[in-house]
C-alpha positions as CSV (number, residue, x, y, z in Angstrom):
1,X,25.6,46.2,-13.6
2,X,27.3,49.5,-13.7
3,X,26.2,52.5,-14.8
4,X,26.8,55.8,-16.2
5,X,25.8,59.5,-15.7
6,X,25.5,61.7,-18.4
7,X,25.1,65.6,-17.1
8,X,26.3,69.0,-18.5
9,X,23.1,69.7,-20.7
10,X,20.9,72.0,-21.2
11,X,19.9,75.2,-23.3
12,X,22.7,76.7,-24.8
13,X,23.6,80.1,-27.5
14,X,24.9,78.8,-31.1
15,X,28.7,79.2,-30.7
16,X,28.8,78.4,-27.3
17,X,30.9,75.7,-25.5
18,X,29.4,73.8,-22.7
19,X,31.5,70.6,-21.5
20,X,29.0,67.5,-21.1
21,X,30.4,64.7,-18.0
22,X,30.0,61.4,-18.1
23,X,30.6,59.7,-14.4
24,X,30.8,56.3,-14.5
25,X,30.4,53.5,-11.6
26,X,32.5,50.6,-13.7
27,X,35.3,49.2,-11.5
28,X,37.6,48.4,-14.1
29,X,36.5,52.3,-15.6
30,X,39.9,52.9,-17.1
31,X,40.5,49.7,-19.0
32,X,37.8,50.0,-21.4
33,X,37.2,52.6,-24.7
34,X,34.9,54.9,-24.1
35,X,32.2,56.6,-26.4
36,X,30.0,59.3,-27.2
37,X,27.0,59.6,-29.5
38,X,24.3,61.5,-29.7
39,X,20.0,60.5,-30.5
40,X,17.8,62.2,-32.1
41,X,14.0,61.0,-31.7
42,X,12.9,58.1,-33.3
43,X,16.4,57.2,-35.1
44,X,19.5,55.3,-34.0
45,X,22.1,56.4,-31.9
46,X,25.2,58.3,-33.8
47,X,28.6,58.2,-32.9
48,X,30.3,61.3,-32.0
49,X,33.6,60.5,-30.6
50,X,35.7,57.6,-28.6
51,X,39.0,57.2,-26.9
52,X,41.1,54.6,-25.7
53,X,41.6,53.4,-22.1
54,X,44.3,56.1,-21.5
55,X,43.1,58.7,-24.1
56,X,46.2,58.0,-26.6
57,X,43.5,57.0,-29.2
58,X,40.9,59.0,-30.1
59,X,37.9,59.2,-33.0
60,X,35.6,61.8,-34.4
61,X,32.6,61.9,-36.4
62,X,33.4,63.6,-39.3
63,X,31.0,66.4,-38.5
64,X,32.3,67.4,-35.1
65,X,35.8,67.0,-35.7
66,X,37.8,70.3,-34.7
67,X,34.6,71.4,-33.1
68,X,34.5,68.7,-30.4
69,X,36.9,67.4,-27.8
70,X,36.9,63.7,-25.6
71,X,38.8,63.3,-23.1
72,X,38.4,61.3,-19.6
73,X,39.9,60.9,-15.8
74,X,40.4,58.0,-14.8
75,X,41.2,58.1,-11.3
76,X,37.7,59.8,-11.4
77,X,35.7,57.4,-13.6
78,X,34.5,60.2,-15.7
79,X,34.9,61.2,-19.4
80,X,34.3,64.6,-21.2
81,X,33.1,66.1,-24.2
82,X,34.0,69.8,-24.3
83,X,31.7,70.8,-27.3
84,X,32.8,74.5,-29.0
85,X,30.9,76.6,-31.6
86,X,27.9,75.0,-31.3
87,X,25.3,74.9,-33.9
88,X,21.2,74.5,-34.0
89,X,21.6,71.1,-35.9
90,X,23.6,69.9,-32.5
91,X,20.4,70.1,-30.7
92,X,20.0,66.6,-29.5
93,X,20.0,64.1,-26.4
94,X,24.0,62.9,-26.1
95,X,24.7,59.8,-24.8
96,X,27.7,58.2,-23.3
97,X,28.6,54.0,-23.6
98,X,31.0,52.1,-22.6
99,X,33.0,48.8,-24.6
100,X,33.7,46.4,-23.0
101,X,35.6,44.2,-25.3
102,X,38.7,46.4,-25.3
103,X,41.0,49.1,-24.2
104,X,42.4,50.5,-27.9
105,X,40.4,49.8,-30.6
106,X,37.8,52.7,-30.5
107,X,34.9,51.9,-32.8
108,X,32.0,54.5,-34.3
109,X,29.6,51.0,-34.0
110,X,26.8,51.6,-31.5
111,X,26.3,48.1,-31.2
112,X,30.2,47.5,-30.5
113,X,28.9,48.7,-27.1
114,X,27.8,47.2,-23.9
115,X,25.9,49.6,-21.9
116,X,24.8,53.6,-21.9
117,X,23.6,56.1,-19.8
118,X,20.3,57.7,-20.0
119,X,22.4,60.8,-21.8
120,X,21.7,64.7,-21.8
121,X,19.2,66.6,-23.5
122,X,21.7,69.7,-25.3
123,X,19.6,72.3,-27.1
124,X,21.0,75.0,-29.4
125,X,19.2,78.5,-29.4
126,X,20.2,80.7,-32.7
């Protein structure tokens, strides 16, 4: 099965802007919608933001909207999240996943995909 790399965490200063990577070994990489959530201990995953197969669709969690940025490379198999302004509550592990099932429709449903990386711990120092 393929997999994906999450990297780009770490500690960070509230209002900062760190970019997180996702690299992924899919062959078929730039068919499929890609996601982003994030995890905090013991609850279930929550979605953050998706895009398309070329980027022409993209999706936001309310609560990062105009704060946070997906984008992706496909000749590179990798997707981005350029995070800006962050805040102590986005101290959490972010994960990336990939669905399988399509190319457009970008859902906010964990289970709507197939597989995820191991993600990136991003802590937020005030």
């Amino acid at each position: 099965q393929a997999q994906l790399a999450e990297s780009g965490g770490g500690l960070a200063q509230a209002g900062g802007s760190p970019r997180l990577s996702c690299a992924s070994s899919e062959p078929n990489f730039s068919r499929y919608v890609i996601g982003w959530f994030r995890q905090a201990p013991g609850k279930e995953p929550e979605f953050v933001a998706a895009s398309s197969w070329d980027g022409g669709r993209t999706s936001y969690a309310d609560s990062v909207r105009g704060q946070f940025t997906i984008s992706r490379d496909n000749a590179n198999h990798m997707v981005y999240l350029q995070m800006n302004s962050l805040k102590p509550e986005d101290t959490t592990l972010y994960l990336c996943a990939v669905d399988l099932s399509t190319s457009f429709v970008v859902s906010d449903v964990p289970t709507q995909y197939d597989y995820w990386g191991q993600g990136t711990q991003v802590t937020v120092s005030s």
